[in-house]
Backbone as ProteinMPNN parsed JSONL, in Angstrom:
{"seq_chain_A": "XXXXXXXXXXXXXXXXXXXXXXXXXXXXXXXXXXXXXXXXXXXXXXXXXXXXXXXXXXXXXXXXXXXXXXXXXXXXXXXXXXXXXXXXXXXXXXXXXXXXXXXXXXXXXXXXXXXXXXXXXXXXXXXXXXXXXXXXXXXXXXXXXXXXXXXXXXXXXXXXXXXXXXXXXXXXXXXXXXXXXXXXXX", "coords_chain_A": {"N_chain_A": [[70.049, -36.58, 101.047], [68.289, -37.687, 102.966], [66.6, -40.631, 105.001], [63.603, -42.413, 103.205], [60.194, -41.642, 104.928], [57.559, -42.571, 106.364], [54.309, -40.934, 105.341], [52.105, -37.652, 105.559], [51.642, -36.028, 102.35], [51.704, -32.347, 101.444], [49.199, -31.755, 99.991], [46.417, -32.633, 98.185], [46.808, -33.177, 95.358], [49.49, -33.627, 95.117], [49.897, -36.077, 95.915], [48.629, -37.65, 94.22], [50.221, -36.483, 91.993], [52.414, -38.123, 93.219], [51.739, -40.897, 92.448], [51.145, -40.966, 89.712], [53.962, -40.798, 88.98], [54.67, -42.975, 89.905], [53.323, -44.949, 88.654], [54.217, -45.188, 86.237], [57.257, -45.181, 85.744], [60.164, -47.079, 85.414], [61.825, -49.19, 88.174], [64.449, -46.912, 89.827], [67.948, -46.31, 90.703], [69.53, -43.31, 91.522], [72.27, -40.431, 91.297], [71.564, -37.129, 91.08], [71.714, -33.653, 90.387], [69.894, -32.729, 91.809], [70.26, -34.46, 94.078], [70.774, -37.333, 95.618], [68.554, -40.216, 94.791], [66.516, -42.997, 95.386], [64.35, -45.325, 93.356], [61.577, -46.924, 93.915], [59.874, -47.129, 91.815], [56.161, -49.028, 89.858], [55.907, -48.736, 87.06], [56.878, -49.266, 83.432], [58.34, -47.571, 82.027], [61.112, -46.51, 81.371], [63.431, -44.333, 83.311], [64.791, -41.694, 81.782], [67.723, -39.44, 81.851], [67.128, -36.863, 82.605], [64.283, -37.36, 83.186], [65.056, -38.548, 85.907], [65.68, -37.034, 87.456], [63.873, -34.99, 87.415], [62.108, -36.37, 88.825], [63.633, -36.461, 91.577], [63.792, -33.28, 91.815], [61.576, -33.368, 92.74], [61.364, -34.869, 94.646], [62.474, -33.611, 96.112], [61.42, -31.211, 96.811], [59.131, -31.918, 98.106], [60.2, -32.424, 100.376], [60.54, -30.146, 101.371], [58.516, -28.891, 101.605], [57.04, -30.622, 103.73], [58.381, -30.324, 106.022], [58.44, -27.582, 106.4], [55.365, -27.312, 106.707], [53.684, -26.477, 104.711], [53.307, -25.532, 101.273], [55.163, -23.752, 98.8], [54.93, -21.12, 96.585], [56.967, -20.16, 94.815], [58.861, -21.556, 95.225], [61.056, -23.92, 93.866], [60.676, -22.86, 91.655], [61.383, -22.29, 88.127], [61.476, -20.743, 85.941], [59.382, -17.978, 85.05], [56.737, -16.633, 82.486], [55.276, -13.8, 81.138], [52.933, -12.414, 79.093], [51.309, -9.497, 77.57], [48.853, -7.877, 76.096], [49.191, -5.789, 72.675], [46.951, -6.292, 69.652], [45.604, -8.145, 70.388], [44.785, -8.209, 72.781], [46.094, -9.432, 74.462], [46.633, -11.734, 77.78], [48.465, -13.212, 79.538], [49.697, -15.536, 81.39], [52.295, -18.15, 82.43], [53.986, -20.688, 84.532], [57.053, -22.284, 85.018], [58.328, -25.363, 86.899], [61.252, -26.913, 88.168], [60.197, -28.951, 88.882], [59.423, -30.095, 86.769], [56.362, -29.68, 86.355], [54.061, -27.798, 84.793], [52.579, -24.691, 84.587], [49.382, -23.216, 82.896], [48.065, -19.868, 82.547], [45.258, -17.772, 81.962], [44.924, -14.302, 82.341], [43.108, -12.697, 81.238], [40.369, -11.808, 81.775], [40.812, -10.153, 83.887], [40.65, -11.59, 86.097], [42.346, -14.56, 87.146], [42.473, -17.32, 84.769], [42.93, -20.712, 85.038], [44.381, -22.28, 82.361], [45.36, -24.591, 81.956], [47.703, -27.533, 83.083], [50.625, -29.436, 82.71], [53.132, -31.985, 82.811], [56.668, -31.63, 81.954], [57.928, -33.111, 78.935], [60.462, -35.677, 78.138], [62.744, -34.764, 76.488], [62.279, -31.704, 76.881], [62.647, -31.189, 79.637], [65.774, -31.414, 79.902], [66.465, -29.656, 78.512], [65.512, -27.616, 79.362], [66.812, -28.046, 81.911], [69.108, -28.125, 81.593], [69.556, -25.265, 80.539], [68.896, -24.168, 83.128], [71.285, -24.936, 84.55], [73.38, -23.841, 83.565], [72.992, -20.704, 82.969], [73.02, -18.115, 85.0], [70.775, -16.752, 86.989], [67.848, -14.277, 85.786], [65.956, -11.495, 84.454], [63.83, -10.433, 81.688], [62.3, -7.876, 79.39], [60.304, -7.214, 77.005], [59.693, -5.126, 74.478], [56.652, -4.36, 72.089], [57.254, -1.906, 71.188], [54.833, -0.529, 70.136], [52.845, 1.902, 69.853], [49.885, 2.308, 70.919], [47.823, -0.537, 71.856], [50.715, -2.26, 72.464], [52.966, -4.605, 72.774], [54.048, -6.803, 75.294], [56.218, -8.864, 76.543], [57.813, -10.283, 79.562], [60.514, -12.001, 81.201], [60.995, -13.907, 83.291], [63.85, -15.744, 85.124], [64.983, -18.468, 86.769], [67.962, -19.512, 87.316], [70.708, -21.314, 88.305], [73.061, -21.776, 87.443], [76.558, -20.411, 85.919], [77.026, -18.197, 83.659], [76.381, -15.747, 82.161], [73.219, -15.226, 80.778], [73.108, -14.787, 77.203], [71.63, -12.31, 74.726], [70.427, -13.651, 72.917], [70.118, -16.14, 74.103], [68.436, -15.813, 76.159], [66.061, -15.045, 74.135], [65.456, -17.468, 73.321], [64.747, -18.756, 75.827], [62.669, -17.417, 75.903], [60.622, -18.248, 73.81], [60.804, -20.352, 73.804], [58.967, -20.603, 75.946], [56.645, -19.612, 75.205], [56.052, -20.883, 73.193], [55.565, -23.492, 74.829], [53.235, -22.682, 76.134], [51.293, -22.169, 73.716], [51.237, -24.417, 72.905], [49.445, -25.49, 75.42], [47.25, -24.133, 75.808], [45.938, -23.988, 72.957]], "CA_chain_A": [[68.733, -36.164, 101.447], [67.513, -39.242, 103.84], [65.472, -41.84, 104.126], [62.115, -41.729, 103.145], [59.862, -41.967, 106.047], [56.122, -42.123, 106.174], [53.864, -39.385, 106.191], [51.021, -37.313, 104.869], [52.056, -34.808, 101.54], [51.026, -31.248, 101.818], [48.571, -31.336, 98.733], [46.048, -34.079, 97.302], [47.233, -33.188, 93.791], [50.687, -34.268, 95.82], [49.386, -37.459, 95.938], [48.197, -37.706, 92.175], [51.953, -36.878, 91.117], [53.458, -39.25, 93.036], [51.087, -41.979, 92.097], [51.843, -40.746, 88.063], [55.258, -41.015, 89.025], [55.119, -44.534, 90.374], [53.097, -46.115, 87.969], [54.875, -44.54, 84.819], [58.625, -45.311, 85.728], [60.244, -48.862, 86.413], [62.396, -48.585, 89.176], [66.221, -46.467, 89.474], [68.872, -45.446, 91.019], [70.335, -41.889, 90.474], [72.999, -38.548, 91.879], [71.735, -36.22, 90.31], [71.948, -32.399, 91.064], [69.282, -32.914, 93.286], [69.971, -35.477, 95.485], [70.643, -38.957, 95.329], [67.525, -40.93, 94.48], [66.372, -44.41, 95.429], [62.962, -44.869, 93.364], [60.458, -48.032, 93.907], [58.708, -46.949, 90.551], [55.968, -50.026, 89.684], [55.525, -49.103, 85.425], [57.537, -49.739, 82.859], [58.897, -46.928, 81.322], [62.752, -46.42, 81.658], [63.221, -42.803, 83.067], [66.295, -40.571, 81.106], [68.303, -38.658, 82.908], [66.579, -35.926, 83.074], [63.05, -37.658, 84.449], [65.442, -38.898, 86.972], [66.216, -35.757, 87.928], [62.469, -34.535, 87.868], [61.9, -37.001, 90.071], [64.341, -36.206, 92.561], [63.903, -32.226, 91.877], [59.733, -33.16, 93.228], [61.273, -35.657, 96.101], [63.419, -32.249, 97.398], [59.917, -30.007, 96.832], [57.811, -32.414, 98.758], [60.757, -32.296, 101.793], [60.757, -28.435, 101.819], [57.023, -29.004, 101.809], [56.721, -31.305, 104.565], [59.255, -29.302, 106.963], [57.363, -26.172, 106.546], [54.227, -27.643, 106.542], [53.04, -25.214, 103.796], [54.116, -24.894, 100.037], [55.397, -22.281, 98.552], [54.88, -20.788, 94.942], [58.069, -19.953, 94.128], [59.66, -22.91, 95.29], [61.183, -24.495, 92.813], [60.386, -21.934, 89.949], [62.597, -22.519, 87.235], [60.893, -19.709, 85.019], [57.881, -17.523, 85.079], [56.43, -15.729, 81.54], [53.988, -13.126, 81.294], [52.669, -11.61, 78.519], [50.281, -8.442, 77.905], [48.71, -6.634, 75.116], [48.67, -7.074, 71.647], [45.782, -6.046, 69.059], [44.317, -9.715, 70.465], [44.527, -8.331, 73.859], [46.879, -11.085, 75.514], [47.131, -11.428, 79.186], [49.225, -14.637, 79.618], [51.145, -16.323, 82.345], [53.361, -19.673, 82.237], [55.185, -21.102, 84.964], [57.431, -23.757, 85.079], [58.823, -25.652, 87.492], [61.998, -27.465, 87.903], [59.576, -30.489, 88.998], [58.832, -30.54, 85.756], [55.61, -29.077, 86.132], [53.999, -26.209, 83.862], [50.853, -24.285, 84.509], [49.322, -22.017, 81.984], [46.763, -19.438, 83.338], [44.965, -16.642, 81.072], [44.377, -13.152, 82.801], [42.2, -11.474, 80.19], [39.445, -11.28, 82.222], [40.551, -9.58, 85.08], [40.883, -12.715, 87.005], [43.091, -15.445, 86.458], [42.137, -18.601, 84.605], [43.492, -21.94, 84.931], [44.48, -23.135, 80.932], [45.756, -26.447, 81.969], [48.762, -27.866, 83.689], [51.21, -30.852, 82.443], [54.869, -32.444, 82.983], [57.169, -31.354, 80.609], [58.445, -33.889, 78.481], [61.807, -35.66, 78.831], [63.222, -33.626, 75.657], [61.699, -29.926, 77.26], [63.326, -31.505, 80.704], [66.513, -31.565, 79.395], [66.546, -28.165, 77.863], [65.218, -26.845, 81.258], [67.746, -28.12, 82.474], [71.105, -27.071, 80.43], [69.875, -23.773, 80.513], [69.298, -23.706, 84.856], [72.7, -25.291, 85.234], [74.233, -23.093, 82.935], [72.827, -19.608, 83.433], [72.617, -17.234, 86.131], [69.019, -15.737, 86.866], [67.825, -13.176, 84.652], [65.148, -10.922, 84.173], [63.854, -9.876, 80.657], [61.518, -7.729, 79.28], [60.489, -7.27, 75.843], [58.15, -4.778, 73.9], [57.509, -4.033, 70.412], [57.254, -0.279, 70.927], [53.938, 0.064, 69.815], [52.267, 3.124, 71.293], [48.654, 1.662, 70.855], [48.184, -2.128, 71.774], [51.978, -2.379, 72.4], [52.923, -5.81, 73.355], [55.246, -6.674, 76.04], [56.206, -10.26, 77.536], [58.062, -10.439, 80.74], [60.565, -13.956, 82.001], [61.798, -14.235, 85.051], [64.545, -16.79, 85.103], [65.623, -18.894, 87.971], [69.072, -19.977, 87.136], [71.865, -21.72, 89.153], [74.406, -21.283, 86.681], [77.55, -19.205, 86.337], [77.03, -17.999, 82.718], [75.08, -15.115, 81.979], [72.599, -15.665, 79.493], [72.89, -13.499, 76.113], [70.141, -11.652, 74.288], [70.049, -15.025, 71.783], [69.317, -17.147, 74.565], [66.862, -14.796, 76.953], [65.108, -14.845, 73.622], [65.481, -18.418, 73.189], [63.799, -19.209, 76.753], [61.319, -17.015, 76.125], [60.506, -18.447, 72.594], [60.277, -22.169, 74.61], [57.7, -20.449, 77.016], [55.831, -18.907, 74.217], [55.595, -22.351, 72.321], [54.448, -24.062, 75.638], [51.822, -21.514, 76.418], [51.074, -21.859, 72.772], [50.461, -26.048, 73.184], [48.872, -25.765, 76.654], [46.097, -23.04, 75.612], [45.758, -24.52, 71.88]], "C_chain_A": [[68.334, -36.85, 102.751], [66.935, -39.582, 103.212], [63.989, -41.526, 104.027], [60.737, -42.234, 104.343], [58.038, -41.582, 105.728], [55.3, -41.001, 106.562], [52.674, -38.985, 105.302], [52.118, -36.188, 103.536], [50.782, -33.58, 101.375], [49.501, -31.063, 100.992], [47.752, -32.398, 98.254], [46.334, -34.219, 96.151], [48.98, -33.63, 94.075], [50.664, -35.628, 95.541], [49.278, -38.196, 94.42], [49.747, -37.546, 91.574], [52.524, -37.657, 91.205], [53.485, -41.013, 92.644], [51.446, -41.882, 90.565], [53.157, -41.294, 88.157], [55.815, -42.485, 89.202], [54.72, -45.604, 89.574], [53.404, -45.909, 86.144], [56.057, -45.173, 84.905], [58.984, -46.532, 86.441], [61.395, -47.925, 87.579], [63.738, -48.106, 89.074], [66.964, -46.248, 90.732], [69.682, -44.33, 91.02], [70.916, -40.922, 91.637], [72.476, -38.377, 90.613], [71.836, -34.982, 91.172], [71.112, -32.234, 92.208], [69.099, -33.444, 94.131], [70.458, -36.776, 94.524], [69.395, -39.546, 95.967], [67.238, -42.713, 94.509], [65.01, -44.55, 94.758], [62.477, -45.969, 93.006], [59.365, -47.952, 92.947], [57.447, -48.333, 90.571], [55.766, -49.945, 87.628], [56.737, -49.698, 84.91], [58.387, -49.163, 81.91], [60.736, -46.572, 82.15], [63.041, -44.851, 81.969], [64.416, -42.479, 82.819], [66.547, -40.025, 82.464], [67.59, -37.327, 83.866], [65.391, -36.162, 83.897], [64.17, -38.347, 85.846], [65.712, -37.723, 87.851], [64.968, -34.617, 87.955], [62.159, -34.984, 88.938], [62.409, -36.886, 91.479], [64.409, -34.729, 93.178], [62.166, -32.775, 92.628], [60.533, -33.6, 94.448], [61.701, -34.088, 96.815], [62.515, -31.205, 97.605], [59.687, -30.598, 97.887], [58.992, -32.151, 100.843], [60.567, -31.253, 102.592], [59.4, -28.083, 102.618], [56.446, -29.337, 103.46], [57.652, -30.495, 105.736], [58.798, -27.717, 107.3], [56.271, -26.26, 107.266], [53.603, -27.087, 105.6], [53.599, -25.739, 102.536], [54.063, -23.643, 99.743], [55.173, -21.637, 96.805], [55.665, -20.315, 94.371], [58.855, -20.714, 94.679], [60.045, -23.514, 94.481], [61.064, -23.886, 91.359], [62.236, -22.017, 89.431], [62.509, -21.102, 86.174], [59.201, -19.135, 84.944], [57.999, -16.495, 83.891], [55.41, -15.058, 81.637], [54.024, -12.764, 79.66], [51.27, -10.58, 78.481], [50.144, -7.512, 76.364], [48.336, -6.823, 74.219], [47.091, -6.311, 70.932], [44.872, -6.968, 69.657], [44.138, -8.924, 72.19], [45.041, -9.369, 75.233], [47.282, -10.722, 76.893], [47.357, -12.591, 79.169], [50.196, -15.139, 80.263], [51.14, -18.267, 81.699], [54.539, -19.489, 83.32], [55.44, -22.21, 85.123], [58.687, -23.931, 85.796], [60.606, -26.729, 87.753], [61.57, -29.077, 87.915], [58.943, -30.933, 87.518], [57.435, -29.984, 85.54], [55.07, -27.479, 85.33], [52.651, -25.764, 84.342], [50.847, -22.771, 83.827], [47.94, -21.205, 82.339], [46.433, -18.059, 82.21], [44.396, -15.284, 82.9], [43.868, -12.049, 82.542], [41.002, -10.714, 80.954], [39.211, -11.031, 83.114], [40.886, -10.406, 86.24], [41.689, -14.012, 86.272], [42.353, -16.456, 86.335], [42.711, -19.366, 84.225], [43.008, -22.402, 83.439], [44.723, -24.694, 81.48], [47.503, -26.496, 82.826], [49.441, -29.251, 83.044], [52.541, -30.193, 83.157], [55.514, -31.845, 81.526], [58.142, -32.852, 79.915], [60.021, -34.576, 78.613], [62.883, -34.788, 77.976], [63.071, -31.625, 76.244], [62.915, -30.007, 78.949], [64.535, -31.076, 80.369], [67.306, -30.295, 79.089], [66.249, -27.306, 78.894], [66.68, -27.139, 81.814], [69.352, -27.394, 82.412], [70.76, -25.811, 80.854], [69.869, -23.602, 82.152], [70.627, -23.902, 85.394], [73.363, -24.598, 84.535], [74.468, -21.441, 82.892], [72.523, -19.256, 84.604], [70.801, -16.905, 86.03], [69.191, -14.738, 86.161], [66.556, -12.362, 85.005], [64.952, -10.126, 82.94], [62.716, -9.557, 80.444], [61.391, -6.845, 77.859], [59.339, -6.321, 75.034], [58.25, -4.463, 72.873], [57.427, -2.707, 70.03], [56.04, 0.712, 70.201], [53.034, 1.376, 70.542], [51.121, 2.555, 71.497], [48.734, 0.386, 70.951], [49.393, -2.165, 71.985], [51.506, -3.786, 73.34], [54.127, -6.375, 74.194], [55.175, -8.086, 76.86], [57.595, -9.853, 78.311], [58.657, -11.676, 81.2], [61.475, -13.417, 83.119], [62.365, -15.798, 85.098], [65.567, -17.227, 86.49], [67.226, -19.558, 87.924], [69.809, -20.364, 87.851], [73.045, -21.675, 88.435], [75.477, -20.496, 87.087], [77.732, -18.345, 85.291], [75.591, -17.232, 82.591], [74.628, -15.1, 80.635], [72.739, -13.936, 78.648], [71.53, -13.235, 75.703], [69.519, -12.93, 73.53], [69.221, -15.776, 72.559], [68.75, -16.83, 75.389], [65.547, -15.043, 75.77], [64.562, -16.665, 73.192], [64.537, -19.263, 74.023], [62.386, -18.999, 76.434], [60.235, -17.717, 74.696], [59.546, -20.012, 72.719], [59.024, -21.803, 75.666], [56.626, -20.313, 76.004], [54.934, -20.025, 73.791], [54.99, -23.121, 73.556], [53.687, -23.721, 76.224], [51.119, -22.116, 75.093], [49.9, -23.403, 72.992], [49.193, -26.099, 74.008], [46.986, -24.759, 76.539], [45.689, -23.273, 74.235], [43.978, -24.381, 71.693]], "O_chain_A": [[68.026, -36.049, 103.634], [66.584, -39.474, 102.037], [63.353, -40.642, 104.601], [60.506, -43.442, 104.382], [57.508, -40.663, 105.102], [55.372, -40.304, 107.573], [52.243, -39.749, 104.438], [53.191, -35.695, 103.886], [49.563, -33.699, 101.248], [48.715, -30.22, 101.425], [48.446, -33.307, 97.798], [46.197, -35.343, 95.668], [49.637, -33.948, 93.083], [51.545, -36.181, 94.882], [49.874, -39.114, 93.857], [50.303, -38.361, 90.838], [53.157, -38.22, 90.312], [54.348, -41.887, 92.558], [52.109, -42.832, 90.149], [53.469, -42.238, 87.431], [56.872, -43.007, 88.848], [55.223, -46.726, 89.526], [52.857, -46.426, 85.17], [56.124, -45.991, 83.988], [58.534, -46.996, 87.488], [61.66, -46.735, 87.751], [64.424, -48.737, 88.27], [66.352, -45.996, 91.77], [70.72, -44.477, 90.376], [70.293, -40.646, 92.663], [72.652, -38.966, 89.547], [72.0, -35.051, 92.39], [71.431, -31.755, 93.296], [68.196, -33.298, 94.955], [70.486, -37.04, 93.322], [69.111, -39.502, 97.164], [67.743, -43.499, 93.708], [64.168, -43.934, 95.411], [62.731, -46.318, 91.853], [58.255, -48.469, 93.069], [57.745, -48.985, 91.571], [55.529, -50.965, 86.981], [57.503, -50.417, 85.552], [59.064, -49.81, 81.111], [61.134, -46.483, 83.311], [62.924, -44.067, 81.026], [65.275, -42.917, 83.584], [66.004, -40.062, 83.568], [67.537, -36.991, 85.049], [65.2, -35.58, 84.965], [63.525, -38.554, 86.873], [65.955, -37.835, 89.052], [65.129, -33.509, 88.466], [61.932, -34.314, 89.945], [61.705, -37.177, 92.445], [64.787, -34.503, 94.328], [61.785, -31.751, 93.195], [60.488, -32.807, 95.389], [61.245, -33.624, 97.859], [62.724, -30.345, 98.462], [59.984, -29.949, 98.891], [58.584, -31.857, 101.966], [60.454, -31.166, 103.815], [59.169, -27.427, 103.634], [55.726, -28.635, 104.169], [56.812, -29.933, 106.438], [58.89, -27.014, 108.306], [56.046, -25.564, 108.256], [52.421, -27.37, 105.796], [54.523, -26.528, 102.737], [53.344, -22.72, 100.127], [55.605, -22.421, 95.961], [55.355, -19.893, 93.256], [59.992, -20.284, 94.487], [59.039, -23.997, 93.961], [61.318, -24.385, 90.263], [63.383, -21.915, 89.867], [63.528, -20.567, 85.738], [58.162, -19.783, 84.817], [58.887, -15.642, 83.9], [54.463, -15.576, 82.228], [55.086, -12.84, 79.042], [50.309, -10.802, 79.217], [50.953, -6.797, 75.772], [47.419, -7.631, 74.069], [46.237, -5.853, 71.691], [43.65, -6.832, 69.591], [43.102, -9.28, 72.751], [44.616, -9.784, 76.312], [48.003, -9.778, 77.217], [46.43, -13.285, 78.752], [51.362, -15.221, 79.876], [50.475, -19.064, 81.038], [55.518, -18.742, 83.3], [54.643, -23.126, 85.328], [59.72, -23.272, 85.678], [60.63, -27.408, 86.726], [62.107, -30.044, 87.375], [58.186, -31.871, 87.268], [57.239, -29.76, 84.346], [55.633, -26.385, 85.364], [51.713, -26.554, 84.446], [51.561, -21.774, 83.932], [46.863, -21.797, 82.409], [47.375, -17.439, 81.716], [43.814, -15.482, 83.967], [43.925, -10.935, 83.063], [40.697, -9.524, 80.872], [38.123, -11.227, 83.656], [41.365, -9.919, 87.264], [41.612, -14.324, 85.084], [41.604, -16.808, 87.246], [43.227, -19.21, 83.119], [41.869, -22.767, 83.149], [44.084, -25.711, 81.212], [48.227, -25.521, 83.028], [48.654, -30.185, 82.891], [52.926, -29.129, 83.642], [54.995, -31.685, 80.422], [58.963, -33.451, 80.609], [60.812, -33.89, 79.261], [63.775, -34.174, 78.561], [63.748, -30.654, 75.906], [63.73, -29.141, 79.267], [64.496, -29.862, 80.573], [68.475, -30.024, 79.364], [66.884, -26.28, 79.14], [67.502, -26.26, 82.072], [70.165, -26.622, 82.921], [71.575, -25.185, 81.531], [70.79, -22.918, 82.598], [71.101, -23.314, 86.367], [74.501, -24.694, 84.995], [75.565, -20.888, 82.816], [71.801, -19.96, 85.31], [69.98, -16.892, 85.113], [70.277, -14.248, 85.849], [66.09, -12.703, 86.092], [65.688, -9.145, 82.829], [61.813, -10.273, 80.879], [62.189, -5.947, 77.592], [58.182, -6.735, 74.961], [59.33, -4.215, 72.338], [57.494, -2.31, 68.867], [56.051, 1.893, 69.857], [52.741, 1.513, 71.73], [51.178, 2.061, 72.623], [49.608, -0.145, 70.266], [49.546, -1.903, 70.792], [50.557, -4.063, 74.073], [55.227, -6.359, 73.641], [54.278, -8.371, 77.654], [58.42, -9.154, 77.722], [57.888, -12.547, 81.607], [62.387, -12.663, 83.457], [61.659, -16.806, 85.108], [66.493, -16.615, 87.022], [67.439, -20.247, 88.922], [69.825, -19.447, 88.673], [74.091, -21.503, 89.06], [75.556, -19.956, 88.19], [78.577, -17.492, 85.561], [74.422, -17.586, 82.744], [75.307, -15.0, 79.613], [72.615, -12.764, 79.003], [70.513, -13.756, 76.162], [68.314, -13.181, 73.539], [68.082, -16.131, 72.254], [68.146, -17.835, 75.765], [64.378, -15.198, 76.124], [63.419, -16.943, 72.83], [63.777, -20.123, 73.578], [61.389, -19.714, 76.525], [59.02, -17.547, 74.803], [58.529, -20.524, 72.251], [58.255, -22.66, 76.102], [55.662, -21.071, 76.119], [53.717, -20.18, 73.896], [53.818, -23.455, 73.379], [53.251, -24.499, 77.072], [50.104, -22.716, 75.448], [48.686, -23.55, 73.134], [48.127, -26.561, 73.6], [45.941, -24.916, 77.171], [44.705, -22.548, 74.096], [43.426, -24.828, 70.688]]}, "name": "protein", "num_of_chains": 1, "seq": "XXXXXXXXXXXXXXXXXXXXXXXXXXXXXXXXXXXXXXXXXXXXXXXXXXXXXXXXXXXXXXXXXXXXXXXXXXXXXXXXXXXXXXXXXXXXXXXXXXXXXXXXXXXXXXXXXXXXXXXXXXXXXXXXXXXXXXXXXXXXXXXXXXXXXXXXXXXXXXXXXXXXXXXXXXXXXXXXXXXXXXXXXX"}
């Protein structure tokens, strides 16, 4: 990657991550897929493989970031869910990032509304992970054939893999979006 050199980040919620980031994790060393990582953490938590590899998947955002000058909203997408329909009426996005980030937004009412945003855990990390390094991109779309109310979710999968995902595990992703929509909007 290089070295890290001073500077402004594109975003004040930029700022807020990498301050989470610094005072959460003691300090590491790491290759991972995204880079080799030098990280001056000050907490005390020990980060897994995989937060090492969050960490290093944000440092390679914030570069793309800073070289642009801009961000981008599909930068980094690891997976985007929709759903629509439904006797309840569900309009429901979820995307999530390889930075680990998730944001869950309702679009019932015409306009989108911000549910909430977190990190995904180092277990959800993990599982993000296997499946981006293992599958290809995808696109799936799912309905239950109702004529009235019919209900239909929608993933869009960012994959780097070389293994195309089966119907088991398309339904598998989507199953893990579902459930962290499910948490995040609770």
């Amino acid at each position: 990657m290089g070295r890290m050199m001073p500077g402004r980040l594109i975003a004040p919620e930029r700022e807020q991550e990498l301050r989470t980031f610094l005072e959460t994790y003691a300090p590491f060393q790491a290759d991972t897929p995204a880079g080799t990582i030098t990280f001056a953490g000050t907490g005390t938590t020990e980060a897994t493989l995989a937060e090492q590899r969050m960490i290093a998947e944000w440092a390679r955002l914030m570069r793309l970031e800073a070289e642009s000058g801009r961000s981008g909203a599909s930068w980094g997408l690891a997976f985007a869910w929709h759903r629509q329909g439904g006797i309840a009426g569900f309009c429901d996005d979820l995307t999530v990032y390889v930075t680990g980030l998730v944001y869950a937004t309702s679009c019932k009412n015409q306009s989108p509304t911000a549910l909430g945003q977190r990190f995904l855990t180092a277990e959800e990390l993990a599982q993000l992970y296997m499946w981006g390094d293992t599958y290809k991109q995808f696109e799936m779309e799912q309905s239950d054939g109702a004529v009235a109310d019919a209900m239909t979710t929608t993933l869009i999968f960012s994959g780097v893999g070389e293994q195309t995902a089966d119907a088991a595990t398309q339904q598998a992703i989507s199953d893990f979006a579902a459930s962290l929509f499910a948490d995040m909007a609770g």
